[in-house]
N, CA, C and O atoms as a GROMACS GRO file, in nm:
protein
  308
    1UNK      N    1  -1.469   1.380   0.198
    1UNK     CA    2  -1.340   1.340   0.146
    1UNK      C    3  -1.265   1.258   0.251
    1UNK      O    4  -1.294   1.271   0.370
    2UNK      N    5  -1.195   1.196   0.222
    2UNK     CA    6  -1.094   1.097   0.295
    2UNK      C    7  -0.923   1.138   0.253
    2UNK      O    8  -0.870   1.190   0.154
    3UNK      N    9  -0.886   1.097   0.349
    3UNK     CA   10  -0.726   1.054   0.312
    3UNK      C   11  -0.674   0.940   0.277
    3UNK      O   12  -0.686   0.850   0.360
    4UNK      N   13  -0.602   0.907   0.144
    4UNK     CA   14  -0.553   0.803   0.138
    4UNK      C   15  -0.360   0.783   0.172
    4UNK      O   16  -0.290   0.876   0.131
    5UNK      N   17  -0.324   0.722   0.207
    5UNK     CA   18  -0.136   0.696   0.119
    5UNK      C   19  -0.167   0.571   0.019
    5UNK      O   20  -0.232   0.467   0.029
    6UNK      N   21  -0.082   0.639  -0.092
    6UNK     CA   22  -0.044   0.542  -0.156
    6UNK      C   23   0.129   0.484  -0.168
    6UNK      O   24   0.223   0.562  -0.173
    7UNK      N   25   0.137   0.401  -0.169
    7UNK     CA   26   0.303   0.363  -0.180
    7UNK      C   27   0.333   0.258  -0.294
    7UNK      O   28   0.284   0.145  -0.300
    8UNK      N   29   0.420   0.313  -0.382
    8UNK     CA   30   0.474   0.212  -0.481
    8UNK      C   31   0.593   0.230  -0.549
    8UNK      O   32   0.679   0.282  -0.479
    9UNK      N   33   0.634   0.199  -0.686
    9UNK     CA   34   0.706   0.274  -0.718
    9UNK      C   35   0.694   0.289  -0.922
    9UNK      O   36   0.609   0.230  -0.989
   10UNK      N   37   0.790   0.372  -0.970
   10UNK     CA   38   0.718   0.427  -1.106
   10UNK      C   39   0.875   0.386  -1.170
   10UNK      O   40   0.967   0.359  -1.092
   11UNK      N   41   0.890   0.384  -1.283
   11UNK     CA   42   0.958   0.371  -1.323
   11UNK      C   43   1.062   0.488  -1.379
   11UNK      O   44   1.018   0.577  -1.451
   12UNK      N   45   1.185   0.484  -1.349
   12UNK     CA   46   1.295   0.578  -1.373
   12UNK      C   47   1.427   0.546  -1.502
   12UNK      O   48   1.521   0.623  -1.521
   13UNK      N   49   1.408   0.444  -1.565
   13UNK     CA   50   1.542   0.441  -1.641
   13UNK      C   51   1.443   0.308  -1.722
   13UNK      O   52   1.328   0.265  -1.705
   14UNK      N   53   1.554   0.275  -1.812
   14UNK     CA   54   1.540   0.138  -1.851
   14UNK      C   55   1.485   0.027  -1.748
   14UNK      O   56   1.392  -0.053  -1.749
   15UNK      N   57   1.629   0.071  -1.622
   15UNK     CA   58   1.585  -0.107  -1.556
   15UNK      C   59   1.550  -0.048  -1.397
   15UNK      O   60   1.540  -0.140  -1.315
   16UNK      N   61   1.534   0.054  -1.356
   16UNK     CA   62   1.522   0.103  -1.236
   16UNK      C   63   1.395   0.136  -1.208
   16UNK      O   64   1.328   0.173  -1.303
   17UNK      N   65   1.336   0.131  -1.084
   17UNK     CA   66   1.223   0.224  -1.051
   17UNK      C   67   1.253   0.307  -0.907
   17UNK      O   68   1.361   0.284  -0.854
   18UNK      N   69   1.200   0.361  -0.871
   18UNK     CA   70   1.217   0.471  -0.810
   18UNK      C   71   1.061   0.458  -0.646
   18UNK      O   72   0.949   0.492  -0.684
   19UNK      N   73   1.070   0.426  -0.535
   19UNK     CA   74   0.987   0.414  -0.463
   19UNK      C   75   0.920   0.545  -0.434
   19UNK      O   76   1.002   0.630  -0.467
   20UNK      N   77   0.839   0.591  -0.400
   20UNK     CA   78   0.735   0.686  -0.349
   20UNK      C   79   0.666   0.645  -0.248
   20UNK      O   80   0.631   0.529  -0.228
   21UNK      N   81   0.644   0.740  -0.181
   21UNK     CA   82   0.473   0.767  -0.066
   21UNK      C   83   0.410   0.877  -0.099
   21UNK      O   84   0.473   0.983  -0.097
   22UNK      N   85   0.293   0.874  -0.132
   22UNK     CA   86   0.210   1.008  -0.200
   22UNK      C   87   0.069   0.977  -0.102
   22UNK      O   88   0.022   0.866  -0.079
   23UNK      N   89   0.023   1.091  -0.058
   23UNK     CA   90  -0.082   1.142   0.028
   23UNK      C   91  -0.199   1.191  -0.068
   23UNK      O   92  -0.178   1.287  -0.142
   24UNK      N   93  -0.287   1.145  -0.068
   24UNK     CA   94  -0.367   1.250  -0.187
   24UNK      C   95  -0.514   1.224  -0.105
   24UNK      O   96  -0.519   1.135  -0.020
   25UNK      N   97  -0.661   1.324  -0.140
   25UNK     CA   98  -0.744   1.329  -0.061
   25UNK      C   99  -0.845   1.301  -0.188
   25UNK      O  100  -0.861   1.374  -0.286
   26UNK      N  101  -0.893   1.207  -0.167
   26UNK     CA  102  -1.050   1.160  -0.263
   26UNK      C  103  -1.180   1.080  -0.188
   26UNK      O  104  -1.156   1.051  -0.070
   27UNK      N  105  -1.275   1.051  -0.223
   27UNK     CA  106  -1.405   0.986  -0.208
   27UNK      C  107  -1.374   0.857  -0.189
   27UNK      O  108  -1.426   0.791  -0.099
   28UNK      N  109  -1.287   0.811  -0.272
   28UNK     CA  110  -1.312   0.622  -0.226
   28UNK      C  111  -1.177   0.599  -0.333
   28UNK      O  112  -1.123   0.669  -0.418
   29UNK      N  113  -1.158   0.479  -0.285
   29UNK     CA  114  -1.010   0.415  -0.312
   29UNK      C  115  -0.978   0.418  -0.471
   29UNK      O  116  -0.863   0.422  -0.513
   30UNK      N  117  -1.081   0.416  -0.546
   30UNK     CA  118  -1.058   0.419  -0.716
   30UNK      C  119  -1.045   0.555  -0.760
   30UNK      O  120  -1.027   0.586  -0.877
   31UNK      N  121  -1.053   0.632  -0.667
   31UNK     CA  122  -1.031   0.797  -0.696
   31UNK      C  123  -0.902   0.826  -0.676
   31UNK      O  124  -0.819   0.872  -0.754
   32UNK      N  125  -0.888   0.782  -0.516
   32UNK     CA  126  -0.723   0.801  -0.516
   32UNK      C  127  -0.652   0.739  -0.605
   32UNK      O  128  -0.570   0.801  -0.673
   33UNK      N  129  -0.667   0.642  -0.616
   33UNK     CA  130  -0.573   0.519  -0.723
   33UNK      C  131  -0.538   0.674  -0.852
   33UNK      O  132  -0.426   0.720  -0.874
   34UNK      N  133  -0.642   0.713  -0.904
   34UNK     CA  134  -0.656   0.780  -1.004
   34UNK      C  135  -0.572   0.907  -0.985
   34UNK      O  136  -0.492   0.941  -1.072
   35UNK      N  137  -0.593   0.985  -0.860
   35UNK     CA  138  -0.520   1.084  -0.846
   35UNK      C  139  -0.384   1.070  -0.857
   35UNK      O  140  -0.315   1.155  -0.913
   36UNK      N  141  -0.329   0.947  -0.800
   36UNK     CA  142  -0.180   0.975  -0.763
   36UNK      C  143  -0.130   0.892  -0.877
   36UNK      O  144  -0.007   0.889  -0.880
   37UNK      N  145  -0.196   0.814  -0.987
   37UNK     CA  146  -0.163   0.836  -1.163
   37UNK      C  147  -0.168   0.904  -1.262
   37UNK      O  148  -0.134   0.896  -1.380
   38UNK      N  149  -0.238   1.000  -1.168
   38UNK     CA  150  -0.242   1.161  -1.234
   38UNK      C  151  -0.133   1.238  -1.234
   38UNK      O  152  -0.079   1.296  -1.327
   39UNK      N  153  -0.096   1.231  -1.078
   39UNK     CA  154  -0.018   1.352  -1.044
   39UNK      C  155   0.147   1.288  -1.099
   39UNK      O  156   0.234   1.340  -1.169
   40UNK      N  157   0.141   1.177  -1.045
   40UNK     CA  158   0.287   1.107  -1.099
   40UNK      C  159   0.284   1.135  -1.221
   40UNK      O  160   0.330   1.244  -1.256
   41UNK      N  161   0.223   1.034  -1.327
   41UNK     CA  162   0.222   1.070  -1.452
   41UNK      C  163   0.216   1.221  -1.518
   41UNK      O  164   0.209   1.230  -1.641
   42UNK      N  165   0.217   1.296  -1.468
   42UNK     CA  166   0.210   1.494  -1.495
   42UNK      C  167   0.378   1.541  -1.416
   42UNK      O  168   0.452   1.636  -1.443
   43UNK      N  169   0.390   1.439  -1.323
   43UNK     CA  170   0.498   1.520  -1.290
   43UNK      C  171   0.633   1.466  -1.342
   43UNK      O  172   0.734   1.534  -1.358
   44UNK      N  173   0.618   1.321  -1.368
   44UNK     CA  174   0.772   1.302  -1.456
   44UNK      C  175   0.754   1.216  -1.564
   44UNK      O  176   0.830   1.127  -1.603
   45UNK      N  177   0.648   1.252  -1.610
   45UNK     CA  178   0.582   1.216  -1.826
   45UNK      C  179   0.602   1.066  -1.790
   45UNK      O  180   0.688   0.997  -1.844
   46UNK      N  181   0.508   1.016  -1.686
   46UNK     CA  182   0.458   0.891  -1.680
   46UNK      C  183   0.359   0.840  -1.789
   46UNK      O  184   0.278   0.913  -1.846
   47UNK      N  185   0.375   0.709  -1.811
   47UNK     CA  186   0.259   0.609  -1.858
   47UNK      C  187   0.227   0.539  -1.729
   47UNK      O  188   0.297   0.507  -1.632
   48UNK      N  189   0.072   0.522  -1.762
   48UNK     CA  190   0.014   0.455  -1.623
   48UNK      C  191   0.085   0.284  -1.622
   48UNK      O  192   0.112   0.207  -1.530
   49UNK      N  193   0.092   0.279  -1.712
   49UNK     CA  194   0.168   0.121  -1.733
   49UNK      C  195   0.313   0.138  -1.618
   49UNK      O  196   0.350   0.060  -1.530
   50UNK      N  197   0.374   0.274  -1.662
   50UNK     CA  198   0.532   0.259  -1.586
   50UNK      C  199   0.478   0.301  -1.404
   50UNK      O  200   0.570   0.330  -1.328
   51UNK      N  201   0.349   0.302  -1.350
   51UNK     CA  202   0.380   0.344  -1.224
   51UNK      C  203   0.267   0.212  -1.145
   51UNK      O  204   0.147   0.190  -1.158
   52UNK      N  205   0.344   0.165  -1.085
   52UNK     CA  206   0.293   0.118  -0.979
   52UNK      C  207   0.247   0.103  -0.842
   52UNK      O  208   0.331   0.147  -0.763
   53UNK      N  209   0.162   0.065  -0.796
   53UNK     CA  210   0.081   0.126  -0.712
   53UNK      C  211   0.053  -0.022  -0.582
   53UNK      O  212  -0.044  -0.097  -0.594
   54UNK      N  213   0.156  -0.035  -0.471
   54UNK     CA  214   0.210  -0.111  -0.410
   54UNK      C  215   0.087  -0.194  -0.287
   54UNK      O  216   0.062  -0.310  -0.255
   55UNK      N  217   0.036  -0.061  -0.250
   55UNK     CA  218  -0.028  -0.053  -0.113
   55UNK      C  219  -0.120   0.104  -0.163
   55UNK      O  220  -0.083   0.205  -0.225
   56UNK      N  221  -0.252   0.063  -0.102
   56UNK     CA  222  -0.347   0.206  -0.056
   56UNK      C  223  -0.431   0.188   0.037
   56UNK      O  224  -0.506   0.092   0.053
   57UNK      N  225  -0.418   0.286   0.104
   57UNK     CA  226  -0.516   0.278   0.248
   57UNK      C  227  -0.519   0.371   0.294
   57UNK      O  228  -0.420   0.444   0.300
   58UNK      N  229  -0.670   0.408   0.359
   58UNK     CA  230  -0.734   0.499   0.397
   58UNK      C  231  -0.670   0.560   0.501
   58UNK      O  232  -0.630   0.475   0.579
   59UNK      N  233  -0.632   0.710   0.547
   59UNK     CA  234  -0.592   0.701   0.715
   59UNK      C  235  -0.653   0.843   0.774
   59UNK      O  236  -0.702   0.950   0.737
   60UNK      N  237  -0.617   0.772   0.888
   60UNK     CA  238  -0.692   0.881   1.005
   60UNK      C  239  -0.647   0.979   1.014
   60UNK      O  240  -0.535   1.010   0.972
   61UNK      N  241  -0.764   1.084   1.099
   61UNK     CA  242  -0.710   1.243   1.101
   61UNK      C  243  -0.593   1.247   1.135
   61UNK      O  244  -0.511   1.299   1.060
   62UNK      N  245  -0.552   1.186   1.273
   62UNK     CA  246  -0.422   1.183   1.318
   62UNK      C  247  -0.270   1.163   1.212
   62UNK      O  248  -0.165   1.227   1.224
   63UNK      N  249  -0.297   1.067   1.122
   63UNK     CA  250  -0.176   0.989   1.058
   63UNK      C  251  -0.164   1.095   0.959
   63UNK      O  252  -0.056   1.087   0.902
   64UNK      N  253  -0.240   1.198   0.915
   64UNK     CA  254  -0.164   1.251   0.752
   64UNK      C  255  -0.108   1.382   0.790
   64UNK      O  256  -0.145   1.486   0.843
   65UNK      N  257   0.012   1.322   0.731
   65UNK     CA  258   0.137   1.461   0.738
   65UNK      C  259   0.123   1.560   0.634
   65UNK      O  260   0.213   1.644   0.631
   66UNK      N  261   0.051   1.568   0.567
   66UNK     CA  262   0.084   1.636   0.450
   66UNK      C  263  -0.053   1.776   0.467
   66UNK      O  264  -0.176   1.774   0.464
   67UNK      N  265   0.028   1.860   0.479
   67UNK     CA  266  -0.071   2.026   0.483
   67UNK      C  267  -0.230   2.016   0.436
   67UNK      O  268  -0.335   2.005   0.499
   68UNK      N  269  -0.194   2.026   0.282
   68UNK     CA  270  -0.284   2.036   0.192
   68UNK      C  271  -0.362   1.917   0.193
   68UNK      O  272  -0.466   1.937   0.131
   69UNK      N  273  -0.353   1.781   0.246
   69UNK     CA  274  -0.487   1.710   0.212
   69UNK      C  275  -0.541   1.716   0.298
   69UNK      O  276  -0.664   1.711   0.287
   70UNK      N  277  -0.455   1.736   0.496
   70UNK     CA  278  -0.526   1.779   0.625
   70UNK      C  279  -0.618   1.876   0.581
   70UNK      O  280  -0.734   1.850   0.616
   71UNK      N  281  -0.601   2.003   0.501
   71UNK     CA  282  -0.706   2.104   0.484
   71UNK      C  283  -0.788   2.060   0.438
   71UNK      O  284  -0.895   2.074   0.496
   72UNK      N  285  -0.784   1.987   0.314
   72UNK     CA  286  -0.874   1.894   0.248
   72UNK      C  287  -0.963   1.847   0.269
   72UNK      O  288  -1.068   1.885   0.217
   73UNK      N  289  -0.955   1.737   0.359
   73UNK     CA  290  -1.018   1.632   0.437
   73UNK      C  291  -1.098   1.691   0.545
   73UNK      O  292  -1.207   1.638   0.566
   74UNK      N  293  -1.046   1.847   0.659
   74UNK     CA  294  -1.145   1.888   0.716
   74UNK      C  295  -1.063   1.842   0.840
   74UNK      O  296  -1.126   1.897   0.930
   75UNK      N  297  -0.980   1.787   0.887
   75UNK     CA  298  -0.883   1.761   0.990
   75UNK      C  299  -0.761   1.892   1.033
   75UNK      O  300  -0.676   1.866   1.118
   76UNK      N  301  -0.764   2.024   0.968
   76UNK     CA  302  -0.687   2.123   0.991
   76UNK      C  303  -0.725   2.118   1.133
   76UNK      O  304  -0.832   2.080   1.180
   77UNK      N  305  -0.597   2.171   1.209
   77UNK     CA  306  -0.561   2.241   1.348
   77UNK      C  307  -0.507   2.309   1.359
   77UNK      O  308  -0.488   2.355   1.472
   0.00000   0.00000   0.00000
């Protein structure tokens, strides 16, 4: 498994969107893409159409802040 961030933003109103950074841990870049249109879309009754997806890239043990994908990935300390 790998770490990805993704950064973009989803849509919130009529004319607004709303920016994000989401951490998620998958196999290769079309997985993550997938996860974090998963999890967005589940967490505020997204269409994949309303979320966009800015920037994704892989990162190192060092760079991911987030608990649960460090365990993930096999980088826990």
């Amino acid at each position: 498994m790998k770490a990805f961030r993704a950064t973009g933003s989803f849509k919130t109103g009529k004319f607004t969107w709303q920016k994000y950074s989401i951490e998620v841990a998958a196999l290769d870049e079309a997985g993550a893409a997938e996860k974090v249109m998963s999890d967005l879309g589940s967490r505020h009754k997204l269409k994949r159409t309303e979320i966009k997806i800015d920037e994704l890239r892989a990162l190192e043990a060092n760079e991911i802040e987030n608990p649960a994908v460090q365990y993930v990935v096999g980088g826990a300390q």
